[in-house]
C-alpha positions as CSV (number, residue, x, y, z in Angstrom):
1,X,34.7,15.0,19.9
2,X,33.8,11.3,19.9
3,X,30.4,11.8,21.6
4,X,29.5,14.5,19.5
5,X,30.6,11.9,16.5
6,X,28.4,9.3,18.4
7,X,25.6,11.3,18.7
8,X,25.6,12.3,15.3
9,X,25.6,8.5,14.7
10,X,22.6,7.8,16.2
11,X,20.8,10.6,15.5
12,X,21.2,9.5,11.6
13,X,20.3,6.2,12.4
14,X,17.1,7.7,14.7
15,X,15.7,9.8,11.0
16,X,16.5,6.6,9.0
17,X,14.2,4.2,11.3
18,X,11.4,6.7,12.0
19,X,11.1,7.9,8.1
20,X,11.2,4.4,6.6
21,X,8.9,3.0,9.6
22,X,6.5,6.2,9.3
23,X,6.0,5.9,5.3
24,X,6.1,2.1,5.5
25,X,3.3,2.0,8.3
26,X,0.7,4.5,6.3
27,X,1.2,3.7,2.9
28,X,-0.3,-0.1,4.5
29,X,-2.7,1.5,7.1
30,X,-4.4,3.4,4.1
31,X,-5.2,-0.2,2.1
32,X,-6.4,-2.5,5.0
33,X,-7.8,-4.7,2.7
34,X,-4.4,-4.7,0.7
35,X,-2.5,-5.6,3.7
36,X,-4.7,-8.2,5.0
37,X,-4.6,-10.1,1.4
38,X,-0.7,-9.8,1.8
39,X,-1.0,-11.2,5.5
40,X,-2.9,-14.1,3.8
41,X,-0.4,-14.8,1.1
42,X,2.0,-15.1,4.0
43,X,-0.3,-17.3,6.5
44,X,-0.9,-20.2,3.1
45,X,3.0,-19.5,2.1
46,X,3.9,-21.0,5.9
47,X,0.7,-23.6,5.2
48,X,-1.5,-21.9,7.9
49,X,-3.9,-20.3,5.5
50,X,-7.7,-20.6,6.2
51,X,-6.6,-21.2,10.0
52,X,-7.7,-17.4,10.9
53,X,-10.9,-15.6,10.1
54,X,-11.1,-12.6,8.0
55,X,-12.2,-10.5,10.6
56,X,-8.7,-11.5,12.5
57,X,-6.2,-10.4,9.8
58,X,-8.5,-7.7,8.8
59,X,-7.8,-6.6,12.7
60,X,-4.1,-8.0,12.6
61,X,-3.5,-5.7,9.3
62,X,-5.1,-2.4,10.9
63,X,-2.8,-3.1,14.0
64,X,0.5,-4.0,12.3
65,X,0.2,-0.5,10.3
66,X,-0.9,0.9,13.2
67,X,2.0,0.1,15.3
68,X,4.5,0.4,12.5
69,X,3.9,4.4,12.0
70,X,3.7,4.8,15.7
71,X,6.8,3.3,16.6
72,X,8.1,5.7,13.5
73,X,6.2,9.0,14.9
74,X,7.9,8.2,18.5
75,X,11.5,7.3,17.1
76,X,11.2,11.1,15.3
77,X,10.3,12.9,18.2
78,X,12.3,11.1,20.1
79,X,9.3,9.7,22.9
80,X,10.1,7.6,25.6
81,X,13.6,6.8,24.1
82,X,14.7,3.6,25.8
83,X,11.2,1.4,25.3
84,X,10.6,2.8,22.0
85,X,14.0,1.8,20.9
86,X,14.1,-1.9,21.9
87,X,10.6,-2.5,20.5
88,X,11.8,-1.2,17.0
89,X,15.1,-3.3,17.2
90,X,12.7,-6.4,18.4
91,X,10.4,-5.6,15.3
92,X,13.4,-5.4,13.1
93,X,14.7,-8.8,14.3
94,X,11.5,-10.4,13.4
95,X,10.9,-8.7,10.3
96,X,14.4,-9.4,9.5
97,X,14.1,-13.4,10.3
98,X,10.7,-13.1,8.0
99,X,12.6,-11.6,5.1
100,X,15.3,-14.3,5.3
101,X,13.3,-16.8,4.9
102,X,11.5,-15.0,1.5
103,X,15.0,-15.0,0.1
104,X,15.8,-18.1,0.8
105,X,12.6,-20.0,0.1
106,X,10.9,-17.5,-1.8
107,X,7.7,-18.3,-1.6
108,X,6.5,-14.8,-2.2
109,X,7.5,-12.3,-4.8
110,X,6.8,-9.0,-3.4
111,X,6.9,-8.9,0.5
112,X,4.3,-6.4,0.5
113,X,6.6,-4.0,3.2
114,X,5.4,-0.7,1.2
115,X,2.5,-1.8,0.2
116,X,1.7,-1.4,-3.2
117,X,3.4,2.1,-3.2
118,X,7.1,0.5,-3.5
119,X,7.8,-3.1,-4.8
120,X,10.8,-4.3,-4.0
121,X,12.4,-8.3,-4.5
122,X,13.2,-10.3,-1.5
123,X,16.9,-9.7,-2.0
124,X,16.3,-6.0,-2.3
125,X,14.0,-6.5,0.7
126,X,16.5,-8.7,3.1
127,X,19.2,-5.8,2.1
128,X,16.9,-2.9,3.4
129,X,16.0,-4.6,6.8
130,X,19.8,-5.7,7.4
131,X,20.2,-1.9,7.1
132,X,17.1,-1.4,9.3
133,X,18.6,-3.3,11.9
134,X,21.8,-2.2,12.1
135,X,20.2,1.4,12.6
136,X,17.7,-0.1,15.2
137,X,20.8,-1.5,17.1
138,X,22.8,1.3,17.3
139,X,19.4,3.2,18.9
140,X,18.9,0.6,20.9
141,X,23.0,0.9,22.2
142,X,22.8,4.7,23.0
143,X,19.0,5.7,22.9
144,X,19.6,8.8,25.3
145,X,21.5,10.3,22.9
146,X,18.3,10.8,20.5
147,X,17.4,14.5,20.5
148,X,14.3,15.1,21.8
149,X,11.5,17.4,19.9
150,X,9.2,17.9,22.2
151,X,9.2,17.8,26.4
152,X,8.2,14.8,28.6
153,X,5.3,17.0,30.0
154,X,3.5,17.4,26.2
155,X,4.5,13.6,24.8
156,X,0.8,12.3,25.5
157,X,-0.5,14.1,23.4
158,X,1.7,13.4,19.9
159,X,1.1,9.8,21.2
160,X,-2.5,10.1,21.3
161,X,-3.1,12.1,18.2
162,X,-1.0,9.7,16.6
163,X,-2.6,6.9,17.4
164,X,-6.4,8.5,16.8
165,X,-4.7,9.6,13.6
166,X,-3.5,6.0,12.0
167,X,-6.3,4.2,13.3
168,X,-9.4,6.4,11.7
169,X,-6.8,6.5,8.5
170,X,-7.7,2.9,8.5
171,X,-11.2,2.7,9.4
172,X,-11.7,5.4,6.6
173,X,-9.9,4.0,3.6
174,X,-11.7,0.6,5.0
175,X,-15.2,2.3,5.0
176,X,-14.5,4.0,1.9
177,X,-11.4,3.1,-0.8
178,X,-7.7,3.5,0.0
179,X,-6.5,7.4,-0.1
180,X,-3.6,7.2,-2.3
181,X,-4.0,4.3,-4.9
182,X,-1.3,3.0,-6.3
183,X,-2.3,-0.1,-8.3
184,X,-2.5,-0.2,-12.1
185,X,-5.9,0.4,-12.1
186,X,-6.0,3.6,-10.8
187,X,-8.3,6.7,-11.9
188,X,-7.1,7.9,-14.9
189,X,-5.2,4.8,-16.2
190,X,-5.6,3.6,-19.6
191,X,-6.6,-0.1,-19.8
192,X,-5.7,-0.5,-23.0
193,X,-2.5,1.6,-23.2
194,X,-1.3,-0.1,-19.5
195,X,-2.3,-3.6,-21.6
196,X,-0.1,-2.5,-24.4
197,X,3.9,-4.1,-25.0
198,X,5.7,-1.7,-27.3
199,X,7.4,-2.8,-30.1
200,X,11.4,-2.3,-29.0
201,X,10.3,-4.4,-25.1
202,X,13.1,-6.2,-23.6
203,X,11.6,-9.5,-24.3
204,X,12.3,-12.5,-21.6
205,X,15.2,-15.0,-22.1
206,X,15.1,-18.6,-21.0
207,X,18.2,-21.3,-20.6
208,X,17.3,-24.6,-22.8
209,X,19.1,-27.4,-21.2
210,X,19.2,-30.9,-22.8
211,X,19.8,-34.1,-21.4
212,X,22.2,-36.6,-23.4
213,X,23.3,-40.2,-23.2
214,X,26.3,-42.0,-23.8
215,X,27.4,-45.3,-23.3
216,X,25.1,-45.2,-20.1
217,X,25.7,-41.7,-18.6
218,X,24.2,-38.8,-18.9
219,X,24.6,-35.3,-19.1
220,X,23.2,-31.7,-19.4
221,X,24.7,-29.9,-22.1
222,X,23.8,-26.5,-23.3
223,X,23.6,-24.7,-27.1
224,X,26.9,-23.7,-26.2
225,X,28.7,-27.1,-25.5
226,X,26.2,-29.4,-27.5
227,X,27.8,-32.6,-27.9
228,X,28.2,-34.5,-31.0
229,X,26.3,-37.2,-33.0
230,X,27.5,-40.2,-30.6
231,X,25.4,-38.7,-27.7
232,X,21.9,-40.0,-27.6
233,X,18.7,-36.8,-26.9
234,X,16.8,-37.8,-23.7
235,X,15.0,-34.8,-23.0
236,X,15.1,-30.9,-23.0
237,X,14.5,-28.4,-20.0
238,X,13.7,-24.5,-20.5
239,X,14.0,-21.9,-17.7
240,X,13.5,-18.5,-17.9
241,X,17.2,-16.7,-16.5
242,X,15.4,-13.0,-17.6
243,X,12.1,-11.8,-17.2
244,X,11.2,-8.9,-20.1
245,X,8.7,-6.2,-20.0
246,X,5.9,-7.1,-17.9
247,X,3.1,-4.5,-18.8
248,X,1.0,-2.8,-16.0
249,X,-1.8,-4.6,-16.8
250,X,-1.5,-7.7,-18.1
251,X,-4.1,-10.3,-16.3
252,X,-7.0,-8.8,-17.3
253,X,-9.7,-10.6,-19.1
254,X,-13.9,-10.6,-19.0
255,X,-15.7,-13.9,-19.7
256,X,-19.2,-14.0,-20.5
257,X,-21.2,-16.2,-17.8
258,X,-23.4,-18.3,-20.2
259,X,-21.7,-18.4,-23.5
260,X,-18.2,-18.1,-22.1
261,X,-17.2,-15.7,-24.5
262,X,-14.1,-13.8,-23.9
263,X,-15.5,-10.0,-24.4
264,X,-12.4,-8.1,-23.2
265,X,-11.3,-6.1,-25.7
266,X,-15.1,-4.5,-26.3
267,X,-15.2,-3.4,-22.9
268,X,-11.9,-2.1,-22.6
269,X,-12.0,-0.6,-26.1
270,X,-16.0,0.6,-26.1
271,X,-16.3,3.9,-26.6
272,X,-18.3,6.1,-24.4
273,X,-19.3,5.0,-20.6
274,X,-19.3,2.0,-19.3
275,X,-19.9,0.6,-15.6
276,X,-18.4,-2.4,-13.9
277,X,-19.8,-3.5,-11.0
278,X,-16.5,-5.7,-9.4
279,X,-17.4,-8.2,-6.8
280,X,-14.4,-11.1,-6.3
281,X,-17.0,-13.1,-3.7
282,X,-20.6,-12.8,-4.0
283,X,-20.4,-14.9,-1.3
284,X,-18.8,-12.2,1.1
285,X,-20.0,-9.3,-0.7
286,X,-22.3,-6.4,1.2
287,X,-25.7,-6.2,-0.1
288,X,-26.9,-3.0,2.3
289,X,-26.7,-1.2,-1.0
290,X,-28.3,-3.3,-3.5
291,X,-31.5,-0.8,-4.6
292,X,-28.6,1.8,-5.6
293,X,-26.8,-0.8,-7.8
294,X,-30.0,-1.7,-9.6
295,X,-31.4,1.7,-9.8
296,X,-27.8,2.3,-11.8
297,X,-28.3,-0.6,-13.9
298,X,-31.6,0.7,-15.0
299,X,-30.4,4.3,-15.5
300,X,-27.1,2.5,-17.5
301,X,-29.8,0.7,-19.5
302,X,-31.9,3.7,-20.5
303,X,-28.9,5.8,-21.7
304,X,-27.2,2.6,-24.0
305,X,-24.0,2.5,-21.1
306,X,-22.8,-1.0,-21.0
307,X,-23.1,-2.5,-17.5
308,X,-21.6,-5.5,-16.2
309,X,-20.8,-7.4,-12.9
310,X,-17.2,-9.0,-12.5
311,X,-16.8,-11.9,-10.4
312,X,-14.7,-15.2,-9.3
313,X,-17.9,-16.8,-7.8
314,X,-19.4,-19.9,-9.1
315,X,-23.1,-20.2,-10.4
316,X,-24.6,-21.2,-7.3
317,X,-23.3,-17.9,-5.6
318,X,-24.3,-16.0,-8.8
319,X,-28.2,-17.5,-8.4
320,X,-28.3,-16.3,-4.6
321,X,-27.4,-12.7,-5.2
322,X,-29.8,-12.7,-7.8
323,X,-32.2,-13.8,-5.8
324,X,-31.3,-11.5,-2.8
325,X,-30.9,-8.6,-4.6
326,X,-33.1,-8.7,-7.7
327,X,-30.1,-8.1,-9.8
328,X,-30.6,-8.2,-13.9
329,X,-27.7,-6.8,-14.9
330,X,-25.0,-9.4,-16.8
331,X,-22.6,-11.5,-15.1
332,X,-19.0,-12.0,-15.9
333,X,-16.2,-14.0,-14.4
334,X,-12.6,-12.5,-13.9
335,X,-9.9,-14.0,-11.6
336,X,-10.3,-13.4,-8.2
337,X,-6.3,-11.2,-7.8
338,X,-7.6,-9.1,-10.5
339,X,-10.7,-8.1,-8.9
340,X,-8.8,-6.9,-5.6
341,X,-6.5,-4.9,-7.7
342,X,-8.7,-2.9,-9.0
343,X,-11.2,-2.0,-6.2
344,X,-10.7,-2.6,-2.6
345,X,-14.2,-3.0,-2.1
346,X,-16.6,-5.8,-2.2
347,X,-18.6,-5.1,-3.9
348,X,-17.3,-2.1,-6.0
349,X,-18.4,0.1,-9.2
350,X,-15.8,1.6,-11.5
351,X,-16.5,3.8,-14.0
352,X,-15.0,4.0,-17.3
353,X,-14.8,6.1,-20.7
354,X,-13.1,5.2,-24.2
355,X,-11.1,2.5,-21.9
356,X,-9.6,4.9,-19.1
357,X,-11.1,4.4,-15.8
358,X,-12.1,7.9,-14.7
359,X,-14.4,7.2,-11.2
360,X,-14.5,4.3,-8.2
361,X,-17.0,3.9,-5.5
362,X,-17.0,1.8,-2.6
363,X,-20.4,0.1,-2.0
364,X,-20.8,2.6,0.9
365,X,-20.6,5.6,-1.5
366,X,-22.6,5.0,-4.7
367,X,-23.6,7.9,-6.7
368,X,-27.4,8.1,-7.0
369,X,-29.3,8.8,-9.8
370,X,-32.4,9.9,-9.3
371,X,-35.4,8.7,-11.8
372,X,-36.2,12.3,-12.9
373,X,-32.7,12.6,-14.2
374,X,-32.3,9.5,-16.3
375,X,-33.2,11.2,-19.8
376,X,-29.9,13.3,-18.9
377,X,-26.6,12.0,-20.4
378,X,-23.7,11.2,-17.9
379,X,-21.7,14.2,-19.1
380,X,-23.7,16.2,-17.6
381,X,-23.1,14.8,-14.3
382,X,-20.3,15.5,-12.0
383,X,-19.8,12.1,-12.1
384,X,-19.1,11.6,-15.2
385,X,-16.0,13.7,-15.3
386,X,-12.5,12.8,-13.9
387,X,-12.3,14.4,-10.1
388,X,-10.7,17.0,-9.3
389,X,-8.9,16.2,-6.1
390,X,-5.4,15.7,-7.1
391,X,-2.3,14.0,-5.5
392,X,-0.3,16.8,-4.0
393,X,-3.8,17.9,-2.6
394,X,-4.4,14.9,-1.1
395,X,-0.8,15.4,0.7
396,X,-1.5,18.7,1.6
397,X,-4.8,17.9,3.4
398,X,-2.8,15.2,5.1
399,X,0.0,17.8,6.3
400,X,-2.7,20.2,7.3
401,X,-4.4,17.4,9.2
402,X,-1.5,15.9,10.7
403,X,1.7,17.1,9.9
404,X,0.8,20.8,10.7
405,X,-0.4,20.3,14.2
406,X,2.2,18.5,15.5
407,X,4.8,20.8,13.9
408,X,2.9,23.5,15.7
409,X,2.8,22.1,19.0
410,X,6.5,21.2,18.7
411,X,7.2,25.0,17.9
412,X,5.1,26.2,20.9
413,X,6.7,23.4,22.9
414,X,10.7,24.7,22.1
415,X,9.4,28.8,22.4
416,X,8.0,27.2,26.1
417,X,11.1,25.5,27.4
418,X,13.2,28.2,25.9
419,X,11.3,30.7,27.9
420,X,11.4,28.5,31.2
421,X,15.6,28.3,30.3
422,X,15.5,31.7,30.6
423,X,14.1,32.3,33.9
424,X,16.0,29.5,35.5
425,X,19.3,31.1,33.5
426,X,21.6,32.7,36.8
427,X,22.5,36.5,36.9
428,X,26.0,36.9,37.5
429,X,26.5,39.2,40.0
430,X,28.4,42.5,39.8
431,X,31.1,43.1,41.7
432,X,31.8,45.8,44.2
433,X,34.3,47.6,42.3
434,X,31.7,47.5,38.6
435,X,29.4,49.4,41.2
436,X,32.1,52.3,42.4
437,X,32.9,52.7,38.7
438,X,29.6,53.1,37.6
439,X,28.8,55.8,40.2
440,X,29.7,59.4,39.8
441,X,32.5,60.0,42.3
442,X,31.4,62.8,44.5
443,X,33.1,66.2,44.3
């Protein structure tokens, strides 16, 4: 009764780990770019930013998502049960140690542990991975009594296609834009409405403290124990003990380059089409695609669709990618978190009509426009319509792609050992006497 209890345990503990670690893992593998920013907030939070090069937390993000859905793929099916256990209970004691120090120091908000598909507070955070751990240990304790869902002789391969699958995930979204994107500036959000606090919003509340003297001592009193007339005001504190409604989008502003004109609320309220070309570094930004861009910008210009570039780079950066690129379309500055929100891509182009962004492209999928089409209006175009491709489709391409093969092979896997159980299954032999009965006595 106990093992079976004990079993159960661990079992429970085994679907906990895996799920978390499995939804955790792609929901960061399918943002790279996300990840790696989050890996930088980290590296200057622990005074160590600039030490690595892009290119190493780029790789460091990949691999860290990477190894986080593994680990969660082999804990399900149960894969080489005694190392895969005591590496997730080693990256749970890490992870652990990491989120500790976020509550107690807190130099980040968000940890960043579901990407940008879950946000959770660095208490809520340390709470989860206790709970993480725990699980982990108790695998770790008794990992042979995981259940396994497929046979040792078929394990490469849900390790392999695993590993093919996160990693060209990755590459994709990074060649491309994320899958699933769950930022506040996603196709089919609203700038406007998302920018909007409604009237009955829980509005913030702050503690005013105030520092009084008397007869050489001071003290903090509070609107509710203010002294009286004999103390003498110093000085006054505020804190905010409540943050209050906190729209989705609600650092988003466009200055003009030259004039330094703040020209948000046309763009965001122009009606029609209108194309923003978002680029947080000029500096760092790819220029394979330049000709597209400006063949945009011209088409944009011919059909009276406002068309601007967003950036965080100085003049001097501004004056180069002019220069390299021809570009004549207008510059604008944002801030530089903004710009990463809303396109992982560098540079990007959104599209947007009557202030709801209905199209993205990353610079190594532009639309093209051909010159013998400019006289038609963007309506026309495909582009120029929300896409089709929806969410639960997206999910059921990735369970056709992934999920269903593996589910598959597990199925012919069980009907194959079943089948070798019953050959190797003994036939009780019959007994002398069962023979005499069943033959006809003779007359």
């Amino acid at each position: 009764m106990k093992a079976g209890l004990l079993s159960i345990g661990v079992n429970i503990c085994r679907l906990i780990v895996a799920l978390t670690f499995i939804f955790s893992g792609y929901v960061k593998a399918i943002d790279p770019l996300g990840t790696q920013y989050k890996i930088n907030d980290y590296l200057q939070a622990a005074g160590l930013g600039g030490h690595l090069p892009g290119i190493a937390t780029l790789s460091l993000s990949v691999l860290l998502s990477a190894l986080e859905f593994f680990v969660g793929i082999l804990l399900l099916f149960a894969i080489n049960r005694r190392i895969i256990s005591r590496v997730a209970l080693v990256f749970m004691a890490v992870m652990t140690a990491v989120t500790f120090w976020l509550w107690v120091a807190n130099p980040i908000s968000d940890c960043g542990c579901f990407g940008d598909a879950v946000h959770l507070t660095n208490g809520q955070t340390l709470l989860k991975n206790l709970v993480l751990l725990g699980c982990t240990i108790v695998i770790a304790w008794k990992p042979l009594k995981m259940v396994r869902f497929i046979s040792k002789s078929n394990q490469w391969i849900v390790m392999n296609y695993t590993a093919l699958f996160i990693i060209l995930s990755s590459v994709w979204c990074l060649y491309d834009l994320p899958v699933f994107d769950f930022r506040p500036y996603h196709i089919g959000a609203n700038i406007p409405e998302s920018m909007a606090i409604p009237d009955d919003a829980e509005q913030p509340q702050f503690e005013t403290t105030f520092i009084m003297e008397k007869e050489g001592v001071r003290k903090e009193f509070t609107l509710d124990n203010y002294p009286d007339s004999t103390w003498t005001f110093i000085d006054s504190k505020s804190i905010q003990v409540k943050e209050g409604y906190v729209p989705p989008i609600h650092d988003f502003s466009i200055t003009t380059l030259d004039e330094g004109e703040d020209i948000t609320e046309d763009v965001i309220n122009q009606q029609g089409y209108s194309f923003l070309l978002i680029a947080p570094h000029l500096e760092e930004a790819s220029d394979t695609n330049f000709g597209e861009i400006d063949q945009l910008y011209e088409y944009a210009q011919g059909r009276g669709y406002p068309f601007y570039c967003l950036t965080a780079s100085g003049e001097e950066a501004i004056d180069r990618w002019r220069d390299l690129t021809g570009a004549e379309y207008p510059f604008c500055t944002t801030d530089e978190i903004t710009l990463k929100t809303i396109i992982r891509s560098n540079p990007g182009l959104v599209l947007i009509k009557d202030g709801t962004i209905i199209r993205k492209w990353s610079h190594n999928h532009l639309p093209v426009i051909e010159p013998a089409h400019f006289s038609v209006p963007l309506e026309k175009f495909e582009i120029g319509e929300m896409p089709q491709d929806s969410v639960p489709q997206k999910i059921l391409a990735i369970l056709v792609w992934f999920a269903l093969p593996l589910f598959l092979l597990t199925l012919a896997d069980r009907a194959w050992a079943w089948t070798q159980w019953l050959r190797r299954k003994p036939v009780a032999k019959k007994s002398p006497n069962e023979d005499n009965k069943n033959t006809p006595s003779e007359t």
